[in-house]
C-alpha positions as CSV (number, residue, x, y, z in Angstrom):
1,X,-34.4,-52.6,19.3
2,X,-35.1,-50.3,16.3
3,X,-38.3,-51.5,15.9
4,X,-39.1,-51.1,19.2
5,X,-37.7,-47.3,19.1
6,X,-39.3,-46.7,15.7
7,X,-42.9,-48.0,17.3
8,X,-42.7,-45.5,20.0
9,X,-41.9,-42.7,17.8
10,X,-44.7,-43.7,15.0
11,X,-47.7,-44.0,18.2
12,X,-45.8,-40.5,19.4
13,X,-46.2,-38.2,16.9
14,X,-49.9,-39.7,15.3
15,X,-50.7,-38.6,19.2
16,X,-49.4,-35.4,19.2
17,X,-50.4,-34.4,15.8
18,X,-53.9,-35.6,17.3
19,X,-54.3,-34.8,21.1
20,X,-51.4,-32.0,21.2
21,X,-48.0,-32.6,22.5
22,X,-48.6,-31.0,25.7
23,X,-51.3,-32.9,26.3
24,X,-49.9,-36.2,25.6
25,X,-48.0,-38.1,28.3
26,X,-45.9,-40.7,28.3
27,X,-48.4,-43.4,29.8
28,X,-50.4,-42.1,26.2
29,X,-47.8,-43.2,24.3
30,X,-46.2,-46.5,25.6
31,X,-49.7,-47.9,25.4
32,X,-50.5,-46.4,21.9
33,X,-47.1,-48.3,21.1
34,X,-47.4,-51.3,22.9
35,X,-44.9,-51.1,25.9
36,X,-44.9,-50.4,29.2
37,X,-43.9,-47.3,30.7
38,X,-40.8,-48.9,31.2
39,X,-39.6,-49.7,28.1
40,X,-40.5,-46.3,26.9
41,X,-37.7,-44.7,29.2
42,X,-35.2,-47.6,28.1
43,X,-35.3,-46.0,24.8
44,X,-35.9,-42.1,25.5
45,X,-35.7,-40.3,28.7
46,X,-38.8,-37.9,28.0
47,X,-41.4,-36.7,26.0
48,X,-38.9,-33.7,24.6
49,X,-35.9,-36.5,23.9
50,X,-38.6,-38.2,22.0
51,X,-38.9,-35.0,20.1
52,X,-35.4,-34.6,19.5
53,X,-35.1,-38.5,18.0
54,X,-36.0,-36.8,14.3
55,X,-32.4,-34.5,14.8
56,X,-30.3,-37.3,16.0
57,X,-31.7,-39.4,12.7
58,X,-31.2,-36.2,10.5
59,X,-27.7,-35.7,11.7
60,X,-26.6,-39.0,10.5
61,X,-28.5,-39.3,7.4
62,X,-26.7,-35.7,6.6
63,X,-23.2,-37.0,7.4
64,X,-24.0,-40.6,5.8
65,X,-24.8,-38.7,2.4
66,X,-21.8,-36.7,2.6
67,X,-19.3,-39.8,3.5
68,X,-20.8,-41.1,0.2
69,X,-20.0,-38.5,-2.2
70,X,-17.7,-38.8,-4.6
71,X,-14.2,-37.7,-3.3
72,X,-13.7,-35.6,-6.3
73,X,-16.7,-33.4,-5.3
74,X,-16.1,-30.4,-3.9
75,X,-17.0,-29.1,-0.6
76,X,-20.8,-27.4,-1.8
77,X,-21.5,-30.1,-4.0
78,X,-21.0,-32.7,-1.4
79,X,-23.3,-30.0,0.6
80,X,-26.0,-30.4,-2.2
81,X,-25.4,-34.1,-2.8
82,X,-26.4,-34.0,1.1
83,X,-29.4,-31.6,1.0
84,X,-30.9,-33.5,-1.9
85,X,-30.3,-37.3,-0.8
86,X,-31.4,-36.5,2.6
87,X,-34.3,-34.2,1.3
88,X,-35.5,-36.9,-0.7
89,X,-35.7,-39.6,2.1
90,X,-37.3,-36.8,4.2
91,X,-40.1,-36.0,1.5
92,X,-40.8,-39.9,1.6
93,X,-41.2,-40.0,5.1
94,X,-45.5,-40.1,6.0
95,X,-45.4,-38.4,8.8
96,X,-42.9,-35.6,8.2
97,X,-45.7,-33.1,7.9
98,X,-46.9,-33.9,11.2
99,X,-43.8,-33.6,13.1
100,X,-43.1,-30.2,11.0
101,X,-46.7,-29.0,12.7
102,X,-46.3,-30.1,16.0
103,X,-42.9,-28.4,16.1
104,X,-44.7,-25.3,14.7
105,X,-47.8,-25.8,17.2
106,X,-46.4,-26.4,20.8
107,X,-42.9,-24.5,21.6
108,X,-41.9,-27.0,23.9
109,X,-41.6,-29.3,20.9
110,X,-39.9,-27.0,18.8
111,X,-37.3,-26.2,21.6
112,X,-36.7,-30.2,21.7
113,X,-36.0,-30.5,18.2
114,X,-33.7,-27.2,18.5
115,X,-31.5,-28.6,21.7
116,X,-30.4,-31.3,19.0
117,X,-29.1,-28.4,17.0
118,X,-25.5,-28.7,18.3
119,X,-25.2,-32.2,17.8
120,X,-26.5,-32.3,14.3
121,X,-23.9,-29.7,13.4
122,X,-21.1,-31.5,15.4
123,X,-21.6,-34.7,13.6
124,X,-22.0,-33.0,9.8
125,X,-18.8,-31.2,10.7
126,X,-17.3,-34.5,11.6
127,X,-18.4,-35.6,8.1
128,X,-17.2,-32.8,5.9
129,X,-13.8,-32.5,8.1
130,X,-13.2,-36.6,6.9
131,X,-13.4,-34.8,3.6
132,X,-10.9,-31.9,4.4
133,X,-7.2,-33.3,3.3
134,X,-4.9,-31.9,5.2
135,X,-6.6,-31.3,8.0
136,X,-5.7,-27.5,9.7
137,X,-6.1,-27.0,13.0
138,X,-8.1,-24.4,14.1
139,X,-10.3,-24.5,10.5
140,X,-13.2,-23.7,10.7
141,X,-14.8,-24.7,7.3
142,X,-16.3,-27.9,8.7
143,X,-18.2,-26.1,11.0
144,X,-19.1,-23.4,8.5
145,X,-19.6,-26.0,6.0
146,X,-22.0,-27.9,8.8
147,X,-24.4,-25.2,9.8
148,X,-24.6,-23.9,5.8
149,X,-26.1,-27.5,5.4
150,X,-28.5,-27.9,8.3
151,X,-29.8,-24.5,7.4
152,X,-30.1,-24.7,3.8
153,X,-31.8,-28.5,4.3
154,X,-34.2,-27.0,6.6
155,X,-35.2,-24.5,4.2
156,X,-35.7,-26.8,1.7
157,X,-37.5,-28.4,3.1
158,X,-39.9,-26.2,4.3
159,X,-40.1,-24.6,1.3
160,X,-41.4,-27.8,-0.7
161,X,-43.9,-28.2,2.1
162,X,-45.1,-25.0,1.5
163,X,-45.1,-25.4,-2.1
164,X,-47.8,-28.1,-1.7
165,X,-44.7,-30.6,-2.3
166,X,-43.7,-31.0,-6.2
167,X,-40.1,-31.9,-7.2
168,X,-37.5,-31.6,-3.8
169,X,-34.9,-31.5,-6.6
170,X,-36.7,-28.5,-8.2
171,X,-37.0,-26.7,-4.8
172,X,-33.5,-28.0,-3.7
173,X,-31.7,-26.5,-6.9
174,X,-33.9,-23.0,-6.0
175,X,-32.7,-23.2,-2.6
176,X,-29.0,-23.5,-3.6
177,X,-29.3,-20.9,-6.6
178,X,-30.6,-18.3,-4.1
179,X,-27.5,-19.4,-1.7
């Protein structure tokens, strides 16, 4: 199934780094991938839930990393711990700076990616309150903690992009010092 998901995704974004993404339908892509029309829409219900499928991966990759930090690490160090790990596995990824320019290119791509916002934040905030002992209600330092991390990721990110790449550690420690 994950193949299947990831195949759709890869033929996706070579497509709309290439023809646009509002030029690209969704006929383009299940045959660029392999699959019928069908089995593209078992796996995503459009072109913008496509979009969205790099969110839903960050979000857990973001709350995976923070799960695995020490518990002895305090709250902004599991935040870096995150921001690096995940910024790493990001910088590997070959066709990050394609989905980073269609996002940039075609608002109705960017808006995709940004609807996932809320649920990216929800599930970090689910990791870092895991971390939180004893729970309080009405806290709100897992949220804080949550949005502080997509942001500062983000910016990261974008920065080493900008930066023609380099060391993500580097530009992940510069990010954090100006924080």
């Amino acid at each position: 199934q994950e193949f299947v998901r990831n195949a759709i995704w890869d033929a996706a974004i070579d497509l709309f780094a290439e023809r646009g993404f509002d030029e690209t339908t969704v006929d383009d892509i299940a045959e660029a991938a392999g699959v019928s029309q069908r089995t593209f829409f078992r796996y995503f219900d459009s072109k913008a839930d496509l979009m969205g499928k790099g969110s839903a991966d960050l979000a857990v990759a973001l709350s995976q990393a923070i799960d695995a930090c020490p518990t002895s690490y305090s709250l902004s160090d599991a935040m870096r711990e995150a921001v690096l790990t995940v910024g790493k596995q990001a910088a590997a990824y070959p066709r990050l700076e394609k989905i980073i320019q269609i996002a940039a290119k075609y608002p109705a791509a960017k808006q995709a990616q940004a609807s996932r916002t809320p649920e990216i934040e929800t599930e970090v905030a689910q990791a870092y309150a895991r971390r939180i002992k004893p729970a309080r209600k009405g806290d709100l330092t897992a949220k804080i903690m949550a949005g502080l991390t997509t942001s500062l990721f983000e910016i990261a990110l974008h920065t080493w992009l900008e930066r023609s790449r380099g060391d993500v550690e580097e530009t992940v420690d510069e990010v954090f010092k100006a924080a």
